[in-house]
C-alpha positions as CSV (number, residue, x, y, z in Angstrom):
1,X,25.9,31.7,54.9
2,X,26.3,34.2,52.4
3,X,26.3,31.2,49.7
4,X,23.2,29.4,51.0
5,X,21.3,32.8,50.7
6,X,22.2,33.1,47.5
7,X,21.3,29.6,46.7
8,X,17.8,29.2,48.6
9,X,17.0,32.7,46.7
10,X,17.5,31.5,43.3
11,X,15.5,28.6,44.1
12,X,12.4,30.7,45.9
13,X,10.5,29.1,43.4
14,X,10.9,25.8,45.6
15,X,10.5,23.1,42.1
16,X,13.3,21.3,43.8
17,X,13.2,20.4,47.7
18,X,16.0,18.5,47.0
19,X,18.3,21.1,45.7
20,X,17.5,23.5,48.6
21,X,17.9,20.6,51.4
22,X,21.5,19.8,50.1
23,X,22.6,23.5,50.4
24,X,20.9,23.7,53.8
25,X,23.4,20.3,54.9
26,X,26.5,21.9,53.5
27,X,25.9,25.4,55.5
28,X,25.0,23.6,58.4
29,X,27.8,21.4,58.4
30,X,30.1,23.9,57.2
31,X,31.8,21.5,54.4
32,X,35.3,22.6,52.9
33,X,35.3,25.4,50.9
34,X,36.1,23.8,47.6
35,X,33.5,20.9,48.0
36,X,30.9,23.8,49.0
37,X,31.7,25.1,46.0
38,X,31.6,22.6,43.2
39,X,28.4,21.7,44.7
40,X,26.8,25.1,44.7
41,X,28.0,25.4,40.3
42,X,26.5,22.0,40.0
43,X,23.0,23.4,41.9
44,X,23.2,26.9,40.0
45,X,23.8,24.7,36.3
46,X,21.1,22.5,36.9
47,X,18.5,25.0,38.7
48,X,19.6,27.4,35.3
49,X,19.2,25.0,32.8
50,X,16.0,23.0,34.1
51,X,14.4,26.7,34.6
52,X,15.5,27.6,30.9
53,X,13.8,24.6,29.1
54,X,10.8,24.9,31.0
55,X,10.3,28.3,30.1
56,X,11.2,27.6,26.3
57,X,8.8,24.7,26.7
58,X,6.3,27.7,28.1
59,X,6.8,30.2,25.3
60,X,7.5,27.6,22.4
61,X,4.0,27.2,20.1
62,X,2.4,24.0,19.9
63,X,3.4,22.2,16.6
64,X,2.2,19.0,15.2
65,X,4.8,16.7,15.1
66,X,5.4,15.8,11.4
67,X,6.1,12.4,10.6
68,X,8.9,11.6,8.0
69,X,7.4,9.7,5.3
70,X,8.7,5.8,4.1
71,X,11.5,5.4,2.1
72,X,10.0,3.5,-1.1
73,X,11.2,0.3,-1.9
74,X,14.1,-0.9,-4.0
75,X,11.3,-1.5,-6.8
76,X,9.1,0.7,-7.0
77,X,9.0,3.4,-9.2
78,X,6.7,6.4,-10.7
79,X,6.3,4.0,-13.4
80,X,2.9,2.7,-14.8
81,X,4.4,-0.3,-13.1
82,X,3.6,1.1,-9.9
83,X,0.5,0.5,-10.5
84,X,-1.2,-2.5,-8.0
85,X,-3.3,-4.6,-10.5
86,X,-0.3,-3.9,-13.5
87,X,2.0,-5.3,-10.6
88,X,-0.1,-8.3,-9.6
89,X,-1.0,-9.4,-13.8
90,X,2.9,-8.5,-14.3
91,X,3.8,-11.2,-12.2
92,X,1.0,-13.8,-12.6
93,X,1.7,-13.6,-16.5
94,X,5.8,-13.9,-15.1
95,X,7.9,-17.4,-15.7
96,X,10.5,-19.1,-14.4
97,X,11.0,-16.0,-12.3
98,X,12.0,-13.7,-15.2
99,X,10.5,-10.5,-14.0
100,X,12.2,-8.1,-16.1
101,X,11.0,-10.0,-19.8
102,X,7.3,-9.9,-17.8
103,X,7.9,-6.3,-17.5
104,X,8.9,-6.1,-21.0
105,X,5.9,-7.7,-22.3
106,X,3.7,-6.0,-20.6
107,X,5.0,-2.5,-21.7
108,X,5.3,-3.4,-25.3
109,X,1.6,-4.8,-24.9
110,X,0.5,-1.2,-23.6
111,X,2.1,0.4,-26.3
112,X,0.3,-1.7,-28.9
113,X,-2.7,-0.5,-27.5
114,X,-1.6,2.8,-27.7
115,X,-0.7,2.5,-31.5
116,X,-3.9,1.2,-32.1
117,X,-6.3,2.8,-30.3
118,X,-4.8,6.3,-31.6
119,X,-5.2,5.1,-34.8
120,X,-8.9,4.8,-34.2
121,X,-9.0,7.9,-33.0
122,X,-7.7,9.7,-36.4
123,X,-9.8,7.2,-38.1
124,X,-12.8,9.0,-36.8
125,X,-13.5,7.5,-33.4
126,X,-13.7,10.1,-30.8
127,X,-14.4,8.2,-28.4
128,X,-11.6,5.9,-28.3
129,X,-10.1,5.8,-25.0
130,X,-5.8,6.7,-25.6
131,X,-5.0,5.7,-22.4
132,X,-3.5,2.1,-22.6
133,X,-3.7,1.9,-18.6
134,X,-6.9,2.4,-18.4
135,X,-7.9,0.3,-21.6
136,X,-6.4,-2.3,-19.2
137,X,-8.1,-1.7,-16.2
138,X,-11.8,-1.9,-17.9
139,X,-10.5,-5.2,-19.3
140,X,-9.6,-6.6,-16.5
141,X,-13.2,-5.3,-14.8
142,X,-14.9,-6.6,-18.0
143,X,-13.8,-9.8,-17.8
144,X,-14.3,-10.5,-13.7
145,X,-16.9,-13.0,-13.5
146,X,-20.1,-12.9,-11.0
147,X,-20.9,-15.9,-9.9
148,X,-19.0,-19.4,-9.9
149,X,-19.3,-23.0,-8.7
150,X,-17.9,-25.5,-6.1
151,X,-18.2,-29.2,-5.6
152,X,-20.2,-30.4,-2.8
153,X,-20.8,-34.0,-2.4
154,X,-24.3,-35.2,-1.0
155,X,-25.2,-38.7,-1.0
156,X,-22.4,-39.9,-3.0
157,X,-22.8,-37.4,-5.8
158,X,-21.3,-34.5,-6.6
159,X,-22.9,-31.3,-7.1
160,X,-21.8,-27.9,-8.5
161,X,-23.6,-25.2,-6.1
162,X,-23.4,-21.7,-7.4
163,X,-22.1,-19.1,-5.0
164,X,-20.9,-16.0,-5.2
165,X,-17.4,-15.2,-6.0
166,X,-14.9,-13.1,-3.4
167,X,-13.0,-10.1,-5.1
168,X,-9.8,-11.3,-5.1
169,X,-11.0,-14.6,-7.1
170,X,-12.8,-12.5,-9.5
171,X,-9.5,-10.7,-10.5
172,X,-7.6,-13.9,-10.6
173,X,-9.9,-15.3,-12.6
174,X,-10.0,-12.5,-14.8
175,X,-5.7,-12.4,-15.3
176,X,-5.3,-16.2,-15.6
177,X,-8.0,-16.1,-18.2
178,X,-6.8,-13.3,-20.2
179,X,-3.0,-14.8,-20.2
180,X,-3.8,-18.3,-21.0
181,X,-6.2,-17.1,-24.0
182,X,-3.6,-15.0,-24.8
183,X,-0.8,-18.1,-24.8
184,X,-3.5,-20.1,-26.8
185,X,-4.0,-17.2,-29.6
186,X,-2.5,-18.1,-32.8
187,X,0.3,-15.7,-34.4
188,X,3.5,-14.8,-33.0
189,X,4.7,-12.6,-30.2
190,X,2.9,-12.6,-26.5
191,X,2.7,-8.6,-26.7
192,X,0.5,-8.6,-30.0
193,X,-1.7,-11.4,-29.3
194,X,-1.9,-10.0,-25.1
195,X,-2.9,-6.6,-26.8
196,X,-5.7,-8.1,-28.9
197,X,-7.1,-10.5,-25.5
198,X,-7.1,-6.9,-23.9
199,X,-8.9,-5.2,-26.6
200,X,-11.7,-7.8,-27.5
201,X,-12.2,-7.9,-23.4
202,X,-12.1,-3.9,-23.3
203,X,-15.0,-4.3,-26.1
204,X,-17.0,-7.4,-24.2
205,X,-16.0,-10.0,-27.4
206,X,-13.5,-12.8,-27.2
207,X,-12.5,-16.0,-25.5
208,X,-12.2,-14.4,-22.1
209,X,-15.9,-13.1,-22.3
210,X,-17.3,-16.6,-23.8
211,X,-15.7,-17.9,-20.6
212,X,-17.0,-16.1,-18.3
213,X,-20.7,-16.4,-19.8
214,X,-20.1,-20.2,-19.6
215,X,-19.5,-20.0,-16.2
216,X,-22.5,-17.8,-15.3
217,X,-24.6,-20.3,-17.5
218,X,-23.0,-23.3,-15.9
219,X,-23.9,-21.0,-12.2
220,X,-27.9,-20.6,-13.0
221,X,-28.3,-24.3,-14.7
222,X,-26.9,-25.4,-11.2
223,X,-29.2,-22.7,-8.6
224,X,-31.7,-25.7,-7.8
225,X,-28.3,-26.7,-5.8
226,X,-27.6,-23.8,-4.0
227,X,-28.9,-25.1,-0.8
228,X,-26.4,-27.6,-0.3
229,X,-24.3,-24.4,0.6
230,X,-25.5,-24.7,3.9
C-alpha cells in the first residue's frame, strides 16, 4: 500500500490513467514482491522522463528550425563558369562531348577580351567596360532577335507569318549565331575569332547583328500574314 501511495502521488498530475490503473491492479491483487517492483521502476522511469521533456519542451525558446543547405554538385564551382548563360553557350559551342577544350575556349576567349578591352582603356577610352563577363552578357542581349517567322501552309502555299519569339529561342538564336559566325570567320584559333564575334555584337556591328536585322526585315515584309496565326 505503502508503494501505491507513493506511486498514485507522483502521478497526482493524472497525464497517465494508464500508469495509475496498473499500480491500482498490482496493490489490489497483491502481485510478488519482485514483479511489484520492476513494475513500479519502469512507472517511476517513464512518469520521470515523460515529465522531464515536457518541461524542457515548456521552458525551451522557440527557434526556427534552420535548414542545412545543398551540397553543390560535382561541377560546379565559384568559377565564372558557374555562371548560367556561360554554362549553357559553353556547352552549345561544345563537340563531340569534349567539355573541358569548350571550357578552354571559352576562358582564353574571355581573356582576349580582357587584353583588349584594357588596352582601350589606356588608350584613352574610359568607358570601356573591363569586365569580360559582362562584355559577354550584353553580347549575347545585343544579338537576341525580336521577332521571327514560321511556316504556315494555306491553300497549298506556304507562308512565313511573323510572331513573336519565346525567351529561350531568343538566346539560342543568339549563341548558335554567334558560334557558327565565329566557325565561319577567317584566321586561325576559335578563341580570337569568338572574341572578335563577341566584340562587334557588344558594339551592334557584325554578322550576328546583319542577321538578326534580316530576320526582323524578313518578319515586317511578311505582317500582311500574321493572321494565318490563328
Amino acid at each position: 500500500q505503502r508503494r501505491y501511495t507513493v506511486i498514485y502521488a507522483y502521478n497526482s498530475s493524472a497525464w497517465d490513467a494508464i500508469t495509475m490503473s496498473v499500480a491500482r491492479v498490482f496493490a489490489e491483487k497483491r502481485v510478488c514482491v519482485k514483479w511489484w517492483w520492476c513494475a513500479y521502476c519502469r512507472i517511476q522511469l517513464f512518469s520521470t522522463s515523460r515529465s522531464f521533456f515536457n518541461a524542457a519542451d515548456a521552458t525551451a525558446p522557440s527557434q526556427s528550425v534552420q535548414h542545412v543547405p545543398k551540397a553543390p554538385e560535382s561541377h560546379e564551382s565559384p568559377s565564372f563558369l558557374h555562371d548560367p548563360v556561360a554554362k549553357k553557350f559553353i556547352n552549345c559551342m561544345m563537340w563531340d562531348g569534349k567539355k573541358t577544350l569548350s571550357q578552354r575556349l571559352f576562358k582564353e576567349t574571355l581573356e582576349i577580351v580582357k587584353q583588349t578591352q584594357l588596352s582601350r582603356y589606356k588608350s584613352g577610352e574610359k568607358e570601356a567596360i573591363l569586365d569580360p563577363l559582362a562584355l559577354f552578357h550584353k553580347a549575347i542581349e545585343n544579338s537576341k532577335p525580336i521577332m521571327g517567322t514560321t511556316g504556315v501552309r494555306r491553300g497549298g502555299k506556304l507562308f512565313h507569318v511573323p510572331t513573336a519569339l519565346p525567351a529561350k529561342r531568343q538566346q539560342f538564336l543568339a549563341m548558335k549565331w554567334l558560334i557558327h559566325a565565329a566557325r565561319d570567320r577567317n584566321g586561325n584559333g576559335m578563341p580570337k575569332k569568338l572574341a572578335a564575334e563577341f566584340l562587334d555584337a557588344f558594339n551592334n556591328e557584325g554578322t550576328v547583328i546583319k542577321k538578326k536585322q534580316d530576320l526582323h526585315r524578313l518578319a515586317e515584309a511578311n505582317r500582311a500574314f500574321a493572321h494565318f496565326r490563328w
